[in-house]
N, C-alpha and C positions, 0 to 999 in steps of 0.2 A: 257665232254667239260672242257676246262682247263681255268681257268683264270687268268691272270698276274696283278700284281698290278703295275703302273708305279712311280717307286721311285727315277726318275729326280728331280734335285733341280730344281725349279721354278728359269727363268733367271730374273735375276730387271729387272725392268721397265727402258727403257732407252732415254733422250732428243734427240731430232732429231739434227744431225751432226753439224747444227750450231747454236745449242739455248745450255744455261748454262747446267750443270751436275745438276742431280736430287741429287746426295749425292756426299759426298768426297772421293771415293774411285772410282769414275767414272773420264775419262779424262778430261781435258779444250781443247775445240774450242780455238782454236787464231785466230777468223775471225775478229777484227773490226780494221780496217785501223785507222790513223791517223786524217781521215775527222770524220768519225764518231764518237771518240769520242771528238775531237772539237766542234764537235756541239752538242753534250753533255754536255758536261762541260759548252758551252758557255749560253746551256739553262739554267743551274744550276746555273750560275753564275748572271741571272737578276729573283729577287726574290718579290713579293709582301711584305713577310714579312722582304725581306732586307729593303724595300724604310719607312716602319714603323721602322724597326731598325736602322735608320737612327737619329732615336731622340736620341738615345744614344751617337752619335757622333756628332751633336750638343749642344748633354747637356750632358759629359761625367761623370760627377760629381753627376747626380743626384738632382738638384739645384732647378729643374723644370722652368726655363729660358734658353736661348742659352749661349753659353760661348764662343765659338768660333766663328769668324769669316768666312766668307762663304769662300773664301780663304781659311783658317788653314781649313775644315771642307772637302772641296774638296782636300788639297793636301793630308789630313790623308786617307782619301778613295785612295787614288791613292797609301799610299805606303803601307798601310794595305793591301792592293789587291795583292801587287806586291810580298810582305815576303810571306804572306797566299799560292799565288799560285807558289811561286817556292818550296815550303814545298810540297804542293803537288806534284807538279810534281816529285821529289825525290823518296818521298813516290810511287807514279805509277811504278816506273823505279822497286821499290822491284818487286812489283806485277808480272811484265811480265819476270822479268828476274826467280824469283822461280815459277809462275805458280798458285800458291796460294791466296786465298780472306785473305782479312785484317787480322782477330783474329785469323786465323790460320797461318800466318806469326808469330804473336807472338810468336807462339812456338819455334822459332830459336833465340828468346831474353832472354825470362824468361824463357821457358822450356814449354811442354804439360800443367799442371795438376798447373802451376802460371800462364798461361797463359788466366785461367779461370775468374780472376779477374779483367783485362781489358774486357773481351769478356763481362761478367756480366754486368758492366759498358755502353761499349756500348748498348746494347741491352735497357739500361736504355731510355740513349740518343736516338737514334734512334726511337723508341718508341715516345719519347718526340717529336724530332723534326716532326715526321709524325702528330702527335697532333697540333701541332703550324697551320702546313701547313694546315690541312684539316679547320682548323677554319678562316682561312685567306681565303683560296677560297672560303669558303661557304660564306662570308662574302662580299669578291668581286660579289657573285652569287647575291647575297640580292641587294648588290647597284644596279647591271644590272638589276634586275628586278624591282626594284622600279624605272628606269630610264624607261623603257619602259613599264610597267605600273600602275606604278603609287603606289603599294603596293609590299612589297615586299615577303610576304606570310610567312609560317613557316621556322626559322633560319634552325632544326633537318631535315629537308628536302633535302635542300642543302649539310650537313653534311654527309647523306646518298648516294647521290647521288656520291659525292666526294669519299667518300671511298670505293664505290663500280665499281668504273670507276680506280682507283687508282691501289684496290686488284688485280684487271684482269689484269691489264697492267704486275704487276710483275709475273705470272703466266709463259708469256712470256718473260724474261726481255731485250736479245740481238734483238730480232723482235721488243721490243718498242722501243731503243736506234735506229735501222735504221729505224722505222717511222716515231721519231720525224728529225733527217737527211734528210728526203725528204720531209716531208709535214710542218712543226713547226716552223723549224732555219728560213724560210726566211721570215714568217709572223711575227715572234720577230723582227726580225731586220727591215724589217719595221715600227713598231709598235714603238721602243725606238726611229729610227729617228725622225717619226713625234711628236711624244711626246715631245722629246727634245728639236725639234724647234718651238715648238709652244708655250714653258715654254719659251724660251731665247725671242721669239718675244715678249710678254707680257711685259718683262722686270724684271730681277733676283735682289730683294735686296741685295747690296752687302756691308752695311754699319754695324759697329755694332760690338761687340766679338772681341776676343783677339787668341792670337796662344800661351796661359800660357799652357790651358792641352791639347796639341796637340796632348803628346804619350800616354795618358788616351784615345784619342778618336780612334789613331789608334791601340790600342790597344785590342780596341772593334772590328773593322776591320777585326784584325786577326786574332781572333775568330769566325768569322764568317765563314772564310775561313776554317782553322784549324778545324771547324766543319766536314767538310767533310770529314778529315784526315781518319778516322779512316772506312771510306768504298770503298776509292779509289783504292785500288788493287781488290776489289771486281768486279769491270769492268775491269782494265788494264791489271791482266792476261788474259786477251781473245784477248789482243794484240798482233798484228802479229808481233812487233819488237818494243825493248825497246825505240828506238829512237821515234814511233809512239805515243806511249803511254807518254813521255815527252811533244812531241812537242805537242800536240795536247791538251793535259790539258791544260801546260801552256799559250798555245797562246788565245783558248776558253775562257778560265778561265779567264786571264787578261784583256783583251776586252771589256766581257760582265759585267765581276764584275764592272770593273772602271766606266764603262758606266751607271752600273745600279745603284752606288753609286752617283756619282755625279747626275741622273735624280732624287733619291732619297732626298740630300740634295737642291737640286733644289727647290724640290714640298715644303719640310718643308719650305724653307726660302721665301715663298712663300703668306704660309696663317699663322694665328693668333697661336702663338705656344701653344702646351695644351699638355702637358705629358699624362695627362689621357686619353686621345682619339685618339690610334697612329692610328687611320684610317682618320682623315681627311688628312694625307697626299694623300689619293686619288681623294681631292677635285678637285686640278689642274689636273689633267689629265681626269675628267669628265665633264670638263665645256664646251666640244663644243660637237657637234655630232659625228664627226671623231675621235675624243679623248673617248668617250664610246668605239667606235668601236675597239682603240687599247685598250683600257682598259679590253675591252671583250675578246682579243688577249691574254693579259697578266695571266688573270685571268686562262683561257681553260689550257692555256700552265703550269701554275704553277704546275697542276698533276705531273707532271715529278719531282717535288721536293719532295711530296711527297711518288711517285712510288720508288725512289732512295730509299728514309729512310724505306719503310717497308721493301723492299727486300731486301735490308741490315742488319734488324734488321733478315729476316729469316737464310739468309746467316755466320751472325755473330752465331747465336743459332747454326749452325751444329757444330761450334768448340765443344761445351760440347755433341752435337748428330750427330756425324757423319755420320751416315748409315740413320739419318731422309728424309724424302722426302722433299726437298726445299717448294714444291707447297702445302704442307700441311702446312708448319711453314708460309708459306707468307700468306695464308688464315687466318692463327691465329694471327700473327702481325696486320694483314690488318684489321680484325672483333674487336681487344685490340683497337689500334688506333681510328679507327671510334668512337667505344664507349667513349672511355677518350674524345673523341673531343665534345664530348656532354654534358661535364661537366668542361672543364677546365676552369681557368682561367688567361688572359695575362699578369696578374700585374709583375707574374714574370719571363717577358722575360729576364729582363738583370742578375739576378741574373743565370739566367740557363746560359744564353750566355759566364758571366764570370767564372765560375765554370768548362765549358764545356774548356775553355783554360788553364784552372788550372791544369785540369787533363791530356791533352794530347798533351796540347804543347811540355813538359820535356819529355815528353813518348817519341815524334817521335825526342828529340835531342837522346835519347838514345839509339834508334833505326838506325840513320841516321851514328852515330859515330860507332855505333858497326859493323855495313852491313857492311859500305862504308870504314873505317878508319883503324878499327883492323881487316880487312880481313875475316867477318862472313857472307858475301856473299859467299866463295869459301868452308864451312862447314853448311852452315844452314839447320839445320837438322826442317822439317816440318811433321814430324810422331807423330804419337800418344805415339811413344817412347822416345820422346826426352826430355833431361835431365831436371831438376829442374834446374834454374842458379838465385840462391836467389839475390846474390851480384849484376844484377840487378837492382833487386827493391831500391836500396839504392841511385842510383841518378836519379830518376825517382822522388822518396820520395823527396829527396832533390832539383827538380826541384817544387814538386809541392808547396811546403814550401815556396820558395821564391816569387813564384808568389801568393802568400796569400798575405805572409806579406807585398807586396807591393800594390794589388789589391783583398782584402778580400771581398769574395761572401758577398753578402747583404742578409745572411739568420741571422734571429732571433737566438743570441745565439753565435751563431759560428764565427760573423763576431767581438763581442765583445772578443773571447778570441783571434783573429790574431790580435786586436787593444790592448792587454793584452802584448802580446807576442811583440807588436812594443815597449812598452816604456819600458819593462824588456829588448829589446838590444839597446834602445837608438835608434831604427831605428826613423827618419820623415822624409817620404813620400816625393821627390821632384819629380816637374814638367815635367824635364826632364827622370826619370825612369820609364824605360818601362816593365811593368811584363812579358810580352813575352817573349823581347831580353834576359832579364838577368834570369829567368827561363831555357832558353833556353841555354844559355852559363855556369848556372849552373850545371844543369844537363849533357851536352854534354863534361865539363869538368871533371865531379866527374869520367862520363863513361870512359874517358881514365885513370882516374887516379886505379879505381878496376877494368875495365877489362884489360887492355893491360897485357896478357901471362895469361889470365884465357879462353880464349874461348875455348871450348871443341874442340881436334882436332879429330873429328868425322867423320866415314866413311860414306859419303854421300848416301844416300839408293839409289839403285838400281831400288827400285820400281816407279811408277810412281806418279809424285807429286799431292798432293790431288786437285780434281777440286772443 
C-alpha cells in the first residue's frame, strides 16, 4: 500500500465577494454606492463626544468661561465643518482612485519603510480616539440607565458591553456600514430634529462673547474633522466611483457635522458652563421623555464612531503586517481599546484634539499637492517596494512647526519650548491666524517648492493594488 503525502500550499482564507480583504495582497470589493457611504459619514459626522467638544469652541482659549458668542461659536462650526470635510472628501477621491486604505497610500508620498512613521502615529490615534468613544457611550449608557431606573449600576459594565458590540461590528466592517444605511441614518435623523427643536422652543441664549477667537475656535472644528483624515480611504476604496466616494462624504459629512455642531453648541449655551464636567452638555437633551428617547438613539448609534476607529486602527497595523489577518488585528485593537477605556482620563481631550491637527493637517497638504498638482496620482507606486522619498518629510515637518507655533499642544513641557521658540522669532500669536490654514499653505507650499521634478517616474506595477 502506497502512501502519498499532499504537499499543496494551503489556499488563505478568503472575505466573501462583498465584505473587506482579510490581508493586503487580497483584492478590494468596490461595492458601496454613494448612498452608503453618505450615511456613513453622515453617522460619523453627529458625535456625543463632538456636542462635549463643543466646550472648546466655546472657550477656545482654555479660560474656563465662554468667549464667544453663540453666533461666532455657530458660524466657527459651520466653517470648521465645511474646510474639514472637503479635506476629506479629497482625501476619499485617493482612496478609490488607487484602491488602497489610508497608511498604505502613504507609500506613494514618503516611500514603504517612511511610511511607517505616520502608520505608527495613527495607530496611536486611532487607538485613542476608540478610547474616548467607548467612555462617552458607556457614559451615555449610565445616564439612560439611571433615567429609567433610577441607579445607574457599574460604569466597567457598560465599557464592556461597548466594546464588545463595537469589536464584532468590525469583524464585519462593509455588512455594518449597509446596516447602519438601512436601519440607523433614519432614527439619527430623527432623533437631531426633534432634539433641535425642542432646544430652539425652550429658547437659545444668544447674548454674551465676542468673535476675537473665532479661528482658535474653528480651528478646533477642523480638527475634529481632520481627525478622520487619516482612515477615510480605508472605506472609499471600496467605492464604485470616485465621484461616489466625494459626493457622498462630503454631502453626509457636512449635513450632519454642521447639524451636530451647532445642536452641540446649543445644549452648552444652554446650562451653567463647567469646563470640568463636559457631560452636562447632555442635560438638555434629557430633560423630557422623548429627548431620553433620542438621547438613547444617539447613544446606540455612537458605536459606529467607535467601530470606525478600531477597524482602522487594524487596517492601519497591515501597512507594517501585510499578510496579517484584518480580524485578528481588529480583535487586538478592539480587546487594547476596551481596556484603556477603563482607565482613562478626559482632562485631556483638547490637548489630543490639537496635537491630532498638528500632525496631519500639513500631512494631507503634502499629500493633496503631490497626488493632485505634481502628477503622483499617474506614478503612485503602493508596493511594499516603493522608494524611500525623504524630501517629503521636510514639509510635512515644516507644516507641523508652524501649526505649533501658532497653536502649541497643551502638554507639560512641550508647550513651554513652542512658547520659547515664539519669542526667539518674535512670533505673537494673533486672533486672526489660523493654525490650520497657514500649517496648511505652509506645508502645501514647501511641497511644490522640494518636490516639483523630484517624483519618481515609476513604472506603475502591474500587480494588483493592495486591498
Amino acid at each position: 500500500m502506497t502512501t502519498t503525502t499532499d504537499t499543496t500550499t494551503p489556499t488563505p482564507a478568503q472575505a466573501p465577494a462583498n465584505e473587506a480583504p482579510l490581508t493586503l495582497d487580497q483584492p478590494t470589493p468596490k461595492v458601496l454606492s454613494g448612498l452608503d457611504q453618505g450615511t456613513f459619514w453622515a453617522n460619523l459626522g453627529v458625535s456625543l463626544l463632538g456636542f462635549s467638544g463643543m466646550l472648546v469652541v466655546l472657550d477656545p482659549l482654555g479660560t474656563g468661561s465662554p468667549t464667544l458668542s453663540f453666533a461666532a461659536a455657530v458660524t466657527a462650526s459651520v466653517v470648521g465643518t465645511l474646510i474639514g470635510t472637503l479635506a476629506l472628501g479629497l482625501a476619499a477621491i485617493t482612496g478609490a482612485r488607487t484602491g488602497a486604505p489610508s497608511m498604505v497610500l502613504l507609500r506613494g508620498l514618503f516611500g514603504a519603510k517612511a511610511s511607517y512613521l505616520p502608520t505608527v502615529l495613527n495607530v496611536l490615534q486611532m487607538v485613542g480616539w476608540a478610547v474616548f468613544e467607548l467612555v462617552v457611550i458607556s457614559t451615555g449608557l449610565k445616564i439612560l440607565a439611571r433615567q429609567a431606573f433610577g441607579e445607574p449600576g457599574p460604569g466597567w459594565l457598560y465599557v464592556l458591553l461597548a466594546g464588545a458590540v463595537t469589536t464584532a461590528l468590525t469583524l464585519r466592517p462593509l455588512g455594518a456600514l449597509r446596516l447602519i444605511r438601512r436601519y440607523v441614518t433614519v432614527a439619527v435623523v430623527l432623533a437631531i430634529c426633534y432634539l433641535g427643536w425642542d432646544l430652539a422652543g425652550r429658547g437659545i441664549p444668544m447674548e454674551g462673547g465676542s468673535w476675537k477667537d473665532f479661528w482658535f475656535a474653528a480651528d478646533s472644528v477642523i480638527a475634529v474633522s481632520i481627525s478622520w483624515l487619516p482612515l477615510v480611504a480605508d472605506y472609499s476604496r471600496h467605492s464604485r466611483s470616485e465621484k461616489a466616494a466625494f459626493g457622498g462624504l462630503v454631502v453626509g459629512q457636512t449635513l450632519a457635522g454642521v447639524a451636530g455642531s451647532v445642536l452641540g453648541v446649543a445644549a452648552l449655551a444652554m446650562i451653567a458652563f463647567d469646563s470640568t464636567d463636559p457631560y452636562k452638555v447632555f442635560d438638555p437633551f434629557t430633560a423630557t421623555s422623548v429627548g431620553v428617547i433620542c438621547f438613547g438613539v444617539l447613544v446606540l448609534r455612537e458605536v459606529d464612531q467607535s467601530f470606525a476607529n478600531v477597524y482602522s486602527t487594524a487596517v492601519s497595523a497591515q501597512n507594517l503586517l501585510p499578510r496579517a489577518d484584518r480580524r485578528i488585528l481588529c480583535l487586538i485593537s478592539g480587546t487594547l481599546a476596551t481596556a484603556l477605556a477603563l482607565l482613562v482620563n478626559m482632562d485631556s481631550y483638547a490637548s489630543f484634539l490639537y496635537l491630532i491637527g498638528a500632525v496631519f493637517i500639513p500631512m494631507f497638504a503634502v499629500l493633496v499637492v503631490d497626488f493632485f498638482v505634481l502628477g503622483g496620482h499617474r506614478t503612485w507606486d503602493v508596493s511594499e517596494q516603493a522608494p524611500t522619498r525623504w524630501v517629503m518629510l521636510v514639509p510635512w515637518t515644516l507644516g507641523f512647526a508652524t501649526y505649533q507655533l501658532i497653536a502649541p499642544t497643551n502638554i507639560a513641557g512641550w508647550s513651554d519650548m513652542w512658547a520659547w521658540l515664539q519669542d526667539a522669532v518674535g512670533l505673537t500669536v494673533q486672533p486672526w491666524m489660523s493654525a490650520s490654514l497657514l500649517s496648511f499653505a505652509v506645508a502645501a507650499l514647501t511641497t511644490l517648492a522640494v518636490g516639483r521634478g523630484r517624483r519618481d517616474v515609476a513604472t506603475p506595477s502591474e500587480e494588483p493594488l493592495p486591498g
